[in-house]
C-alpha positions as CSV (number, residue, x, y, z in Angstrom):
1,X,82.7,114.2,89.7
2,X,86.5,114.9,90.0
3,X,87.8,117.6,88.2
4,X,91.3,118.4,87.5
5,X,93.6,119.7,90.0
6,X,96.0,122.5,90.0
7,X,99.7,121.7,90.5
8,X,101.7,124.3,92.3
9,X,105.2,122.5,91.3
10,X,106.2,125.1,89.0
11,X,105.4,128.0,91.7
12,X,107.8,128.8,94.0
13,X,106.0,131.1,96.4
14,X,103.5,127.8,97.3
15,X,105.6,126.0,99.0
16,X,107.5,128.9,101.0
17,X,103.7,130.3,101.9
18,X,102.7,126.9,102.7
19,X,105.1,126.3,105.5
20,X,104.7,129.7,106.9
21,X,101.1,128.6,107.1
22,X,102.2,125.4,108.3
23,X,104.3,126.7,110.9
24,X,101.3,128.9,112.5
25,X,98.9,126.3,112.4
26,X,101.0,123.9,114.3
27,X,102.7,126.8,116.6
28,X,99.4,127.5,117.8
29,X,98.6,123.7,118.6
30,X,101.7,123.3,120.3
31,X,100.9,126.4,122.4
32,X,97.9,124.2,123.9
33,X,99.5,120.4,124.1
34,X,100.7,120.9,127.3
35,X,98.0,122.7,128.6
36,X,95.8,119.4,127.4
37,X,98.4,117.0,128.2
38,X,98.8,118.3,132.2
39,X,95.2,117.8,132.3
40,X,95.4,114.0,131.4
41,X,98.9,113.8,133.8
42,X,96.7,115.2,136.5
43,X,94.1,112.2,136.6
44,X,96.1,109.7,135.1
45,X,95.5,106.3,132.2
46,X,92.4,104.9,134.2
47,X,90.3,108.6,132.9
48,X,92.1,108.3,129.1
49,X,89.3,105.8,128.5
50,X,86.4,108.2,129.1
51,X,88.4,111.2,127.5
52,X,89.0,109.3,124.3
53,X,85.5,107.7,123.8
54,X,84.2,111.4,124.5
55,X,86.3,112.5,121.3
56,X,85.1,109.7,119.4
57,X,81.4,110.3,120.0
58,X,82.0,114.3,119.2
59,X,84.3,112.9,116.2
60,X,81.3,110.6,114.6
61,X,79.1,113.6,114.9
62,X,81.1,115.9,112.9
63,X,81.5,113.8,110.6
64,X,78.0,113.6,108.8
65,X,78.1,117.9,109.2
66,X,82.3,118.1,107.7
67,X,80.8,116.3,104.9
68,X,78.2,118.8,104.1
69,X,80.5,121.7,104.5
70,X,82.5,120.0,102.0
71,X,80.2,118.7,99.6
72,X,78.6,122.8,99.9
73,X,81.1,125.2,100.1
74,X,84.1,126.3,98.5
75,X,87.4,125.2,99.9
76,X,87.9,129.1,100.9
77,X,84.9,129.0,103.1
78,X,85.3,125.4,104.5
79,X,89.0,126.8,105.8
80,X,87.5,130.4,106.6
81,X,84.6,128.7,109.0
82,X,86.7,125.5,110.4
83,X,89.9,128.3,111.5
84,X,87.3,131.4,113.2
85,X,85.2,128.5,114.6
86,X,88.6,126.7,116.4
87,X,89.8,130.4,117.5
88,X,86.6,131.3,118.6
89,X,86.3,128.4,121.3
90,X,90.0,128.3,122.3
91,X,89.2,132.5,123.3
92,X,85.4,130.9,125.2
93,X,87.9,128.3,127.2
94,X,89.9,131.2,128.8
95,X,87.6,131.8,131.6
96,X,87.5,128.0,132.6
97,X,91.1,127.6,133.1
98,X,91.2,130.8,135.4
99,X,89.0,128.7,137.1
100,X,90.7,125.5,136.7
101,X,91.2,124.9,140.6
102,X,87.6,125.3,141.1
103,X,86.0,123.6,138.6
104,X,88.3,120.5,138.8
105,X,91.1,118.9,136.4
106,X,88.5,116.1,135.7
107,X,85.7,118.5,134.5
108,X,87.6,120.7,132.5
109,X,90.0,117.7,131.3
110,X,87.3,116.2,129.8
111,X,86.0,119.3,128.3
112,X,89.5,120.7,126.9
113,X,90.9,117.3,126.0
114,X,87.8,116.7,123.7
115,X,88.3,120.2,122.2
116,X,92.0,119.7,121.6
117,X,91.9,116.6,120.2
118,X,89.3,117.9,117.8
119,X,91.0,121.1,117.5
120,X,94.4,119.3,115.9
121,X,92.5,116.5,113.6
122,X,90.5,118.7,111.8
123,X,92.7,121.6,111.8
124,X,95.9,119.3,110.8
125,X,93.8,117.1,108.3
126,X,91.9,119.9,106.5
127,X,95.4,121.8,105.8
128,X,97.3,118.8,104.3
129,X,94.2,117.9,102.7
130,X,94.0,121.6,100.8
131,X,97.9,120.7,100.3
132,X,97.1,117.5,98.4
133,X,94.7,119.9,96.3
134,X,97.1,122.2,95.0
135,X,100.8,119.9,94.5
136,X,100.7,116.6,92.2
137,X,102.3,113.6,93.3
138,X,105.8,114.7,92.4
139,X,105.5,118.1,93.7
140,X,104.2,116.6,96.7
141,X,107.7,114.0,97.3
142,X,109.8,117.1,96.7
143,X,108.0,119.8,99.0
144,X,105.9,117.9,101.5
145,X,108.8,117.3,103.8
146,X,109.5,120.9,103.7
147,X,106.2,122.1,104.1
148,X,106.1,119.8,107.6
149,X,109.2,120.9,108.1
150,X,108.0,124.7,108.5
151,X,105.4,122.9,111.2
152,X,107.8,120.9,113.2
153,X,109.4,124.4,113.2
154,X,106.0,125.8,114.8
155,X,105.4,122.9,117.0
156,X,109.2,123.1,118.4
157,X,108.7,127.0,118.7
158,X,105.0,126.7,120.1
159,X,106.7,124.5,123.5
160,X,109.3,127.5,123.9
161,X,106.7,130.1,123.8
162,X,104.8,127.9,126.6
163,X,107.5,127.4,128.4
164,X,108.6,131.0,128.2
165,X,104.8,132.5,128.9
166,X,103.6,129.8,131.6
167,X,104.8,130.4,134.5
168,X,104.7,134.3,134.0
169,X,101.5,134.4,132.6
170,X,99.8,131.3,133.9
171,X,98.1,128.5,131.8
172,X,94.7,130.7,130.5
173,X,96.6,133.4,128.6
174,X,98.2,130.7,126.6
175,X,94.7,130.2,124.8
176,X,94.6,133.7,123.4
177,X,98.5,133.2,121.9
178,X,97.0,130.0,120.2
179,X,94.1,131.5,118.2
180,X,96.2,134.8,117.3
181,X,98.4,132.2,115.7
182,X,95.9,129.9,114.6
183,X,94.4,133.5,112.5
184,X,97.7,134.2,111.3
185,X,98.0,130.7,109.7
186,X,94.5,131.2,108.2
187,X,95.1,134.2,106.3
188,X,97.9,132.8,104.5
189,X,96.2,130.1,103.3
190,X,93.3,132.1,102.2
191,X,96.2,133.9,100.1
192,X,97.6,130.7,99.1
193,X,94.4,129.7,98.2
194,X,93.2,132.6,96.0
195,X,96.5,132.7,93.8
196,X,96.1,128.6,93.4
197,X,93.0,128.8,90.5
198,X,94.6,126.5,88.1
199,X,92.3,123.5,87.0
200,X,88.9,123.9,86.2
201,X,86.9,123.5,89.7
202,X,89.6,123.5,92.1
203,X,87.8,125.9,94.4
204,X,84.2,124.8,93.7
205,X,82.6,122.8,96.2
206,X,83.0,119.1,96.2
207,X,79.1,117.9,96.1
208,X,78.4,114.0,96.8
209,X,77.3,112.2,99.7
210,X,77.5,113.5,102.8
211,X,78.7,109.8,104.0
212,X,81.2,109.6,101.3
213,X,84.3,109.4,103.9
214,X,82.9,106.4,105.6
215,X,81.6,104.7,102.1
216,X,85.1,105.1,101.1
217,X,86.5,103.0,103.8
218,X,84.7,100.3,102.2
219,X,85.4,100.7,98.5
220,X,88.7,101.8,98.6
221,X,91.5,99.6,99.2
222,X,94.3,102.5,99.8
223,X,91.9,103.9,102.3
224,X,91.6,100.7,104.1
225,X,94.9,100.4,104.6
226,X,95.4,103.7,105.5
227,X,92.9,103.2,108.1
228,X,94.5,99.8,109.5
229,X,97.8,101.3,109.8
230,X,96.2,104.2,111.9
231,X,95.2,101.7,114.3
232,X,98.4,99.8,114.5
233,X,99.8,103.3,114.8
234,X,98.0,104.9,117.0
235,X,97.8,102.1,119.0
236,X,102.0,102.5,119.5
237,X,101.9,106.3,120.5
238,X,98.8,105.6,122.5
239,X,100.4,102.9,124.5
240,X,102.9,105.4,125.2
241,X,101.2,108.2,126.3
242,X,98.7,106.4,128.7
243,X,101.8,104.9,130.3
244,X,103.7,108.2,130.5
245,X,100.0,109.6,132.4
246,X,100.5,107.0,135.1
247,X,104.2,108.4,135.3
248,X,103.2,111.8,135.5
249,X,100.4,111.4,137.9
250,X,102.5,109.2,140.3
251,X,105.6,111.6,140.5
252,X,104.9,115.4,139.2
253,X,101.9,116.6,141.5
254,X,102.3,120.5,140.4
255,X,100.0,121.3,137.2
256,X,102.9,124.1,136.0
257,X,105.4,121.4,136.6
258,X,103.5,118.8,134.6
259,X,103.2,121.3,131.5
260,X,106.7,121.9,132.0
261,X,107.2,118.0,131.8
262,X,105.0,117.4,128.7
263,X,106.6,120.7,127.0
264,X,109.9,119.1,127.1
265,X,108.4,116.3,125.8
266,X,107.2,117.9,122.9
267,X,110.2,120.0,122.1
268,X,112.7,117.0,121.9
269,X,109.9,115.3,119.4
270,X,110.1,117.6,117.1
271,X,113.8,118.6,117.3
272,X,114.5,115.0,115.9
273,X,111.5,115.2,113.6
274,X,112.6,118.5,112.1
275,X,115.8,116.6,111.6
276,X,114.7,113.7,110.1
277,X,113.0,116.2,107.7
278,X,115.6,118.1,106.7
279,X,117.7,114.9,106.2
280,X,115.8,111.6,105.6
281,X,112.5,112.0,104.9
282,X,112.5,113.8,101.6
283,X,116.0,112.1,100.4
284,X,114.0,108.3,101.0
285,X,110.9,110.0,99.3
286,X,112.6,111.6,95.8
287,X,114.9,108.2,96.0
288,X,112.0,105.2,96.7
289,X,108.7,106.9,97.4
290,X,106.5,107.6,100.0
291,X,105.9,104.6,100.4
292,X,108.9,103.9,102.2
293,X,108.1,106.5,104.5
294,X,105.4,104.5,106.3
295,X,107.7,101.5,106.6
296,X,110.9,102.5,108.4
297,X,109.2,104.5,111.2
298,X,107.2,101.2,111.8
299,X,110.5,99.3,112.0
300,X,111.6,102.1,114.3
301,X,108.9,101.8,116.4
302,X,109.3,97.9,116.7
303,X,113.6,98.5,118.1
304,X,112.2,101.0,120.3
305,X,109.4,98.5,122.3
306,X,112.4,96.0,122.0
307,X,114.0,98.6,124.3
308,X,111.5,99.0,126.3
309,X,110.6,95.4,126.7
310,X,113.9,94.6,128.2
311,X,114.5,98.0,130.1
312,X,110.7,98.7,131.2
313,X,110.7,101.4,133.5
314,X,114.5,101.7,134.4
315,X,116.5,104.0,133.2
316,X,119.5,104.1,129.9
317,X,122.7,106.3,129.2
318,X,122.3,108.7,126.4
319,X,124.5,111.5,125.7
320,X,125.3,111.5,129.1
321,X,122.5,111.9,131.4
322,X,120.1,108.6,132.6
323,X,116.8,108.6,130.4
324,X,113.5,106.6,131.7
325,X,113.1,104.5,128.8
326,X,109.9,105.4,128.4
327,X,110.0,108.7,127.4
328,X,113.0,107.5,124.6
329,X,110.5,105.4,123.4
330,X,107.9,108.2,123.1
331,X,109.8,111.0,121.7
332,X,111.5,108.5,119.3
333,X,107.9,107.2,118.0
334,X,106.0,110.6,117.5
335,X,109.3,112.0,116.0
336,X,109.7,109.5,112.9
337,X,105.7,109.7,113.2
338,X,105.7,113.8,112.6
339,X,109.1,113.9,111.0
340,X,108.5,110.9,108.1
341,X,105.2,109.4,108.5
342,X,103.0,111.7,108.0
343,X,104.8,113.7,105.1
344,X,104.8,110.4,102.9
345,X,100.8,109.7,104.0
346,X,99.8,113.1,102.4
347,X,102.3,112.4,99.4
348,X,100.2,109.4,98.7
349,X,96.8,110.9,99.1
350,X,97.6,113.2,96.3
351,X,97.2,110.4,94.2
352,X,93.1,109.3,95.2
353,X,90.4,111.5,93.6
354,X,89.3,114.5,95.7
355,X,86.8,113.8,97.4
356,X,89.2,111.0,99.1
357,X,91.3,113.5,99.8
358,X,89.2,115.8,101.7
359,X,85.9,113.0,103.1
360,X,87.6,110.2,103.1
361,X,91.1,111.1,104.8
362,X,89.3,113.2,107.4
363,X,87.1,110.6,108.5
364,X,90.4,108.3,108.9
365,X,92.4,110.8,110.7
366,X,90.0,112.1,112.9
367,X,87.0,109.4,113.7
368,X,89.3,105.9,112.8
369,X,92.2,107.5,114.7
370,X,89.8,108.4,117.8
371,X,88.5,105.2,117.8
372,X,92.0,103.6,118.1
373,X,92.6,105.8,121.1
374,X,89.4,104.4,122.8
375,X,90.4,100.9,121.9
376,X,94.4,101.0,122.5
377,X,93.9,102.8,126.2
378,X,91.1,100.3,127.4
379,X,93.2,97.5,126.9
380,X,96.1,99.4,129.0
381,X,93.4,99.1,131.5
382,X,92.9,95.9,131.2
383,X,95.8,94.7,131.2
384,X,96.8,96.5,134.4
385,X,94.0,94.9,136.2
386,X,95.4,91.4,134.8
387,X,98.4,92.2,135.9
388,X,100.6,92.6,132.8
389,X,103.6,94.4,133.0
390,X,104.8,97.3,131.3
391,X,107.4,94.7,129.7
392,X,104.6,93.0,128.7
393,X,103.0,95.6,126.9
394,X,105.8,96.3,125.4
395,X,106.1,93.0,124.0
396,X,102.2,93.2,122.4
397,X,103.7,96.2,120.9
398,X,106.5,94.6,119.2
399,X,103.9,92.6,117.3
400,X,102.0,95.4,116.7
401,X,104.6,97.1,114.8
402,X,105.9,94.0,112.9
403,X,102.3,93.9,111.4
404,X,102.3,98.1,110.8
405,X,105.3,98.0,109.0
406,X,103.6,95.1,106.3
407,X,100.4,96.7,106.0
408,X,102.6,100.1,105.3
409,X,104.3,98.3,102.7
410,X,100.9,97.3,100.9
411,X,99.5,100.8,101.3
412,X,102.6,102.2,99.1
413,X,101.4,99.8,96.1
414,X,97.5,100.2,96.6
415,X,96.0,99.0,93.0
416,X,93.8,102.4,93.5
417,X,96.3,104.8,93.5
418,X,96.9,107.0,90.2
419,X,100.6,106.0,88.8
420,X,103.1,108.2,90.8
421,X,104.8,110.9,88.5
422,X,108.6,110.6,88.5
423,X,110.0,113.4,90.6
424,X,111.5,116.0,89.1
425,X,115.0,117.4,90.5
């Protein structure tokens, strides 16, 4: 049974508290990336495979045990248990990394890399699925941009901290600033949450199946296409970041050097993506709705593998200084895909019932997406043992994105969708 919802447009303190929360969740992510992603650098694509099917197998077990906590508990105690559980482990990884040169980057990469990866679905998904619990639709177009934007302010202040900490620190310590932050962010919500109480069951537990999420996939068109453009999107970043792993491994031996190289990475992403929301995300989402927000960053995407299709590896003028290509064409496609994509995909979620919101998007953003990553890096593979240039990937990319950016266009007008409130100013 769905019950009513609270809407938090009228409050003013939701939003602000929100992306304070927002900002802490994703600062203490950010904290971690690079410590993950120099793990990955250090053994390159060809172990991406193995690190991403790993995630998926952890990913389809949690599934079946996210649903009970949901369909059980409160939303209070679902964040409470998912936050102390995440800090918790990233406090039990420190001794591992003091011992990263003896245990091995493979060992521990697969170990950390599976943690991570789980650490930012469920941690990511479960707070913009409480967000699509307490804002309506319009609420949602007017504040959702600004609520990410408090996290792309956290995940551009998470790579300074690293960057500030690593190399006087070392990597380990970095894993105790995380969950500090990570229990900062969970407090606030807990706040948030309590003062939120409007709407008859709005923190009672969900009930339903346990299998709900995946049953959804089936029934629900939205969530179909939700889940297709996933793939076609994931597939894009994914592409990216296996190639940018060969880079890495081929010309930055150094494991401080490699965070270094990813923490850059990360900070220009979400310079641009704070930009975009602070300028064109939340004007093209009061103006044409969030629908529109899935579209253009598909259409970005498909100039950008143009780019790299013609340039491949070489190197391109901008603002000055020679850029690989490469790592344009990553930055650019995970900033429109933090900075506009998904602000509009949680605008449109607040439109399905809950038990979408909370089964059914987490077993698409977590499980689905892993999957993708499984899929999309196995073919890098194999087409590297065909012989297929990075050109030529690029070029299967440019498809890719041609076909995103129609199935994002269906998604906006999914017949299942409640009627989207006009937005007020």
């Amino acid at each position: 049974m769905n019950s009513p919802r609270p809407t938090a447009t009228g409050q003013a303190h939701a939003p602000v508290l929100s992306a304070v929360a927002f900002f802490f969740v994703m600062a203490g992510y950010y904290i971690i990336r690079p410590v993950r992603d120099q793990l990955g650098g250090a053994v390159g694509a060809q172990a991406l495979p193995l690190f991403y099917a790993a995630v998926l197998l952890v990913m389809l077990l949690l599934t079946p045990l996210f649903g009970i906590l949901v369909a059980r508990f409160p939303r209070k105690q679902l964040l409470s248990w998912s936050y102390c559980f995440f800090a918790l482990c990233l406090l039990a990884f420190v001794p591992a990394f003091v011992a990263q040169d003896r245990i091995g980057a493979r060992s521990l990469g697969m170990a950390f890399y599976v943690f991570g990866s789980v650490f930012n679905l469920f941690v990511v998904s479960l707070f913009w699925s409480f967000m699509a619990d307490i804002f309506d639709s319009a609420g949602a177009r007017k504040v959702f941009s600004l609520i990410a934007l408090g996290g792309m302010a956290g995940a551009v202040a998470g790579p300074v901290i690293t960057k500030l900490l690593v190399t006087a620190i070392g990597v380990a310590p970095l894993l105790v600033v995380s969950a500090a932050s990570l229990l900062v962010a969970l407090a606030l919500l807990l706040s948030l949450s309590g003062s939120q109480q409007r709407g008859a069951g709005a923190d009672q537990p969900l009930g339903g199946s346990i299998w709900a999420g995946i049953k959804e996939l089936w029934s629900r068109p939205f969530l179909r296409y939700m889940a297709i453009l996933m793939l076609l999107g994931d597939g894009i970043g994914t592409l990216a970041y296996a190639l940018m792993a060969d880079y890495t491994k081929a010309h930055i031996a150094d494991k401080v050097a490699r965070t270094a190289f990813y923490n850059d990475i990360d900070l220009y992403t979400n310079v641009i993506g704070a930009v975009l929301q602070l300028t064109v995300t939340r004007w093209l989402m009061m103006r044409h709705g969030a629908g529109w927000g899935l579209v253009v960053p598909a259409l970005v995407n498909l100039v950008l593998l143009l780019g790299l299709a013609l340039v491949g590896t070489g190197q391109i003028a901008l603002f000055g200084y020679a850029v690989p290509m490469l790592a344009v064409t990553m930055v650019g496609s995970r900033a429109f895909a933090y900075g506009m994509t998904k602000p509009a995909q949680d605008a449109l979620y607040t439109r399905v019932p809950r038990e979408t919101r909370y089964k059914g998007k987490n077993f698409v953003e977590t499980a689905v997406w892993r999957f993708g990553d499984v899929l999309v890096t196995s073919g890098v593979n194999l087409f590297g043992m065909l012989g297929v240039t990075l050109s030529g990937m690029a070029s299967v990319g440019v498809g890719i994105s041609a076909l995103a950016a129609w199935i994002a266009r269906r998604a906006g007008r999914a017949p299942d969708l409640a009627p989207d409130a006009p937005a007020k100013p």
